[in-house]
C-alpha positions in Angstrom: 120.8 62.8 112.3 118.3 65.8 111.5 119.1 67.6 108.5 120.1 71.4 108.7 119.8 74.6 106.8 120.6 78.3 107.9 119.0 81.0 106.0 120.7 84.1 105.4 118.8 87.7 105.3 119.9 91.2 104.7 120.1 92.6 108.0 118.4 91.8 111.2 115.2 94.1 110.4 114.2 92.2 107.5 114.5 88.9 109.1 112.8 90.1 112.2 109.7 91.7 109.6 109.4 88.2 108.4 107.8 87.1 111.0 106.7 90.0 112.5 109.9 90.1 115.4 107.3 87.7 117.2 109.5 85.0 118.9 105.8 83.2 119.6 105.5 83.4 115.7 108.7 81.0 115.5 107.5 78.4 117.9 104.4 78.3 115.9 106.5 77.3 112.8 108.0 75.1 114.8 104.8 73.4 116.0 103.1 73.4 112.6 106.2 72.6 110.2 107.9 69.6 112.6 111.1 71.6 112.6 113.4 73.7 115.6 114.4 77.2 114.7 116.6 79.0 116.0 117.8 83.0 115.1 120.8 85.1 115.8 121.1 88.6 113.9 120.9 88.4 110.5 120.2 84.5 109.7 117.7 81.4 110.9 118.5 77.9 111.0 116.0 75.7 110.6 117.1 72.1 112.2 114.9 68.6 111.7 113.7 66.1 109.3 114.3 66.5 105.3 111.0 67.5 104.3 110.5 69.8 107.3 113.2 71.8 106.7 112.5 72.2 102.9 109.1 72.9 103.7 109.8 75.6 106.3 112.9 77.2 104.0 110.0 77.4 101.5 107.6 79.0 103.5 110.0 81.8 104.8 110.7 82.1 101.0 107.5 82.7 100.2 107.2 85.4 103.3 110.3 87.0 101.8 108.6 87.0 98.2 105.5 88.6 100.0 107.4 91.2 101.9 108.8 92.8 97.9 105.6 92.9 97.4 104.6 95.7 99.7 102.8 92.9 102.5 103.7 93.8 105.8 103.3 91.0 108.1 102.4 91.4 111.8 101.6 88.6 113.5 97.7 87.8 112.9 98.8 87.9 109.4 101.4 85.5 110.1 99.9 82.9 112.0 97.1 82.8 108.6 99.7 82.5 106.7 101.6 80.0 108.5 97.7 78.4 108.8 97.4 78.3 105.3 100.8 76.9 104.2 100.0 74.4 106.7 96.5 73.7 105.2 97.0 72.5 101.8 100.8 71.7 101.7 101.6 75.4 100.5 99.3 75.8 97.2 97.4 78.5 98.1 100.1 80.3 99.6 102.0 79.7 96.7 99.1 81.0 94.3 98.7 84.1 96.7 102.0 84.8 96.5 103.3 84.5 92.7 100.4 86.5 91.9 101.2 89.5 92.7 98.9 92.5 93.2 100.0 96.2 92.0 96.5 98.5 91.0 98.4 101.4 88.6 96.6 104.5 89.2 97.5 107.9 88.0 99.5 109.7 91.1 100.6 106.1 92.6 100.9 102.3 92.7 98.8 100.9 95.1 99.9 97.1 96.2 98.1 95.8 99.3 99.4 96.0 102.9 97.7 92.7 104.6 96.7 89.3 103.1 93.4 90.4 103.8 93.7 93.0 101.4 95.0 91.1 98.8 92.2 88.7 99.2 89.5 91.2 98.6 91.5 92.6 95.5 91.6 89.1 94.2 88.3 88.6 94.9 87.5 92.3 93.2 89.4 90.8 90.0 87.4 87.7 90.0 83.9 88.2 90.7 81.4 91.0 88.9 79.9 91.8 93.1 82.2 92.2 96.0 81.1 93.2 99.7 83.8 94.3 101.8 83.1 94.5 105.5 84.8 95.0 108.2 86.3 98.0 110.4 87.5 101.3 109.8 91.1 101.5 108.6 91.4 98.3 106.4 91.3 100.2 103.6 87.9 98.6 102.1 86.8 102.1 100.2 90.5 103.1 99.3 91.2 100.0 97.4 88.2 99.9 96.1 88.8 103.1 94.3 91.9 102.1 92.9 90.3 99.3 91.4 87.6 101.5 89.9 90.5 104.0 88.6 92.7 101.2 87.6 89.7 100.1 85.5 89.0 102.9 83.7 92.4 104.0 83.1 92.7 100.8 81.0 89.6 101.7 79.1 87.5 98.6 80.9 84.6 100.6 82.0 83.1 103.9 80.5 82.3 105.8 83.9 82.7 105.1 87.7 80.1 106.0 89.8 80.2 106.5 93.9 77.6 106.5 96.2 76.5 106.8 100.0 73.5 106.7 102.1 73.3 110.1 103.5 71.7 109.0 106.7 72.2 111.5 108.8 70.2 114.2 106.1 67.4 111.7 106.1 68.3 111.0 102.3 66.2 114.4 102.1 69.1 116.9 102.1 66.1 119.3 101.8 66.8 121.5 104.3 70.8 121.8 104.1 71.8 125.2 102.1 73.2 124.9 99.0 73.3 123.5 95.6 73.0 120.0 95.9 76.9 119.6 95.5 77.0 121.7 98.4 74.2 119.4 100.2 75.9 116.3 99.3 79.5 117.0 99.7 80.1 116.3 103.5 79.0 113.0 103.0 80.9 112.5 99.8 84.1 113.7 101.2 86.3 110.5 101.9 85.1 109.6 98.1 86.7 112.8 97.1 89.5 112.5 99.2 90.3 108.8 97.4 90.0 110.6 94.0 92.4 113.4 94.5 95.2 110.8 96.2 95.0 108.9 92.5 94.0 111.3 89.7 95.5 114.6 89.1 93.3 117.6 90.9 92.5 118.6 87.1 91.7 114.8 86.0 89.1 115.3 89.2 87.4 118.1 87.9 87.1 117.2 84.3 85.8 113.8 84.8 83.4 114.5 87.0 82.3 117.9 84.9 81.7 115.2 81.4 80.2 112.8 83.8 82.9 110.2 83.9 83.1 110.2 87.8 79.7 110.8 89.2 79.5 111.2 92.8 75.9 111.4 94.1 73.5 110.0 97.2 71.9 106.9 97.1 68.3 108.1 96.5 69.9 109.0 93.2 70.3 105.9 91.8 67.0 104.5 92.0 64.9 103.9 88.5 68.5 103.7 86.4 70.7 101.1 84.9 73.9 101.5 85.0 76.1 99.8 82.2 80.0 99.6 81.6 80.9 101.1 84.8 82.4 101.0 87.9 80.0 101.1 91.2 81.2 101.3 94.7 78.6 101.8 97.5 80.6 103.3 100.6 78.8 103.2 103.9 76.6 100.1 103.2 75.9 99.5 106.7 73.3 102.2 106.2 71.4 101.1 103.6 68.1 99.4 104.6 66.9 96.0 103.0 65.0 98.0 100.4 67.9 99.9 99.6 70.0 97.0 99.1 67.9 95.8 97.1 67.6 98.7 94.9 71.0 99.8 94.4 72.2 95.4 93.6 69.2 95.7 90.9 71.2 98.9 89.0 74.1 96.3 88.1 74.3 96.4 83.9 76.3 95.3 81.2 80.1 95.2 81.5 79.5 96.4 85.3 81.2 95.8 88.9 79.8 96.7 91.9 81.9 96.8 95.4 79.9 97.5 98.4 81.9 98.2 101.7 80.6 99.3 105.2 81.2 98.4 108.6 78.3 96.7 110.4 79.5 98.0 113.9 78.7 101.8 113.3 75.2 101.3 111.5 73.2 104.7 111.8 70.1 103.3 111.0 66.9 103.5 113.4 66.5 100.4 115.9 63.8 99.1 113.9 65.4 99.2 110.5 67.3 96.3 109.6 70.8 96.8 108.0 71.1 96.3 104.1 74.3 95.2 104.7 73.6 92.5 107.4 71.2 91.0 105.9 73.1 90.8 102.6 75.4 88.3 103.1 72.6 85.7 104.3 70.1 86.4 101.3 73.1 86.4 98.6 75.5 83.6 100.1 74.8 81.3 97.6 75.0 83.2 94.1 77.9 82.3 92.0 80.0 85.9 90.6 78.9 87.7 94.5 81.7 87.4 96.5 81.5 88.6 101.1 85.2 89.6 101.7 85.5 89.9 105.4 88.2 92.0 107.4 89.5 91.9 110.6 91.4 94.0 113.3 94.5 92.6 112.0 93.7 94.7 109.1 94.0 97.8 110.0 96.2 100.0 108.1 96.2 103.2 109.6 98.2 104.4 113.1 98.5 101.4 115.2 96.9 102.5 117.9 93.3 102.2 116.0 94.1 98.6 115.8 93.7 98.3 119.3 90.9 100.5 119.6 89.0 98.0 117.6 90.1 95.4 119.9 88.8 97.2 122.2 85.9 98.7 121.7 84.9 94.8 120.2 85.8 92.9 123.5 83.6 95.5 125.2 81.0 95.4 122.9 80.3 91.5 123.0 80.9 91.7 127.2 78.4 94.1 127.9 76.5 96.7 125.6 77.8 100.2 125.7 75.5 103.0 126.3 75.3 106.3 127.8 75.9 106.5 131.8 
């Protein structure tokens, strides 16, 4: 006779953000686990062989666990979750979940939304050079910054310095008016945005007036060394090889480096090869450089840019768009 367990939740919400109020997401845990499910309100009831059923009560424990964490799981999160569990008998989705993630800044905690996320903050924690790449809304430059903040908040880097490309001036930004901060700051802006959402407006301004937090193009950063700090290279998908190159070679004592970009909205000429793409092949095998990867299922922002992604992707790799 199979054994039986029903597990008990708050309310029907919570339950049904467990598993992302996917029914498809149940029969998958059914497939994977060995075990029948069914759900009524505020409970599930997991029916079938011993070890199946403690398995899948632990695996919807851990989910719970997640979820007071701040992870919101929709279903492609789910299913690599559920993959993962699955993999290795549940140790890595044990480690990923009783370590818990929360980057103290000055205005906010920030604890990541997506596995995804909390994968690339790991992998920020562990390794001296992170790429993240992937789309628009995954929150690759925002978490980033907390990081950087988080550091030096704690004293465990002197400085942060941000950069960009700034393509679209030709890296020139001759013939904008201006001061330079007046050249560079339309470029800079989602930097400056990040700041002011996790330091104090006043905190902004001072640090960046004694140096702390420099905020300059990438043409800048050529012929320096940069030691005990903090280096996030936004818009990477617009760096050339060279470029690449030149800015990895500026990594110095006590240092990080995160580089993020998206390599479907490269700016670049036709014949200029992307930084960013080539990356991943030339670097691949260096121990302490670490290619985080995100996906649609990402996507942090409204929910309808998730879908534009999906979009715009499945058109992309049918046919190229172009004008007409």
């Amino acid at each position: 006779m199979p054994d039986s367990k029903t597990l008990q939740y708050p309310n029907a919400r919570h339950l049904n953000q467990l598993y992302g109020g996917n029914e498809d997401n149940l029969a998958r845990v059914e497939k994977a686990l060995g075990c029948r499910l069914t759900t009524r309100d505020d409970w599930l009831k997991v029916e079938g062989p011993g070890e199946a059923v403690t398995r899948t009560e632990e695996f919807f424990a851990l989910l719970n666990t997640g979820k007071t964490q701040g992870l919101a799981v929709r279903t492609p999160d789910f299913v690599r979750l559920l993959d993962l569990y699955a993999k290795d008998g549940g140790a890595s989705l044990r480690a990923l979940v009783h370590e818990p993630l929360i980057i103290a800044t000055q205005r906010k905690s920030i604890v990541p939304k997506t596995l995804g996320q909390k994968l690339y903050l790991q992998a920020i924690q562990k390794n001296p050079i992170v790429f993240g790449i992937g789309p628009a809304g995954t929150g690759k430059t925002y978490l980033a910054m907390a990081a950087a903040i988080s550091a030096l908040l704690k004293n465990q880097v002197q400085r942060i310095v941000l950069t960009r490309p700034a393509v679209e001036a030709g890296e020139t930004l001759g013939f904008l008016p201006g001061d330079l901060r007046e050249k560079i700051l339309p470029y800079l802006r989602p930097l400056y945005d990040a700041l002011h959402d996790m330091l104090d407006p006043e905190d902004v301004a001072t640090l960046s007036e004694k140096g702390v937090i420099e905020i300059a193009p990438l043409a800048y950063m050529r012929g320096r060394t940069l030691a005990n700090a903090y280096i996030i290279l936004d818009e990477a998908q617009n760096t050339s090889h060279e470029q690449m190159m030149m800015f990895l070679t500026r990594l110095g004592d006590d240092s990080r480096m995160i580089i993020t970009g998206d390599i479907t909205q490269i700016d670049l000429p036709r014949n200029k090869t992307s930084g960013l793409v080539q990356a991943p092949r030339v670097l691949r095998n260096i121990p302490g450089i670490e290619f985080h990867h995100f996906t649609a299922s990402d996507v942090v922002r409204h929910p309808l840019v998730q879908k534009i992604i999906d979009a715009y992707e499945q058109a992309r790799t049918a046919e190229p768009i172009g004008p007409g």
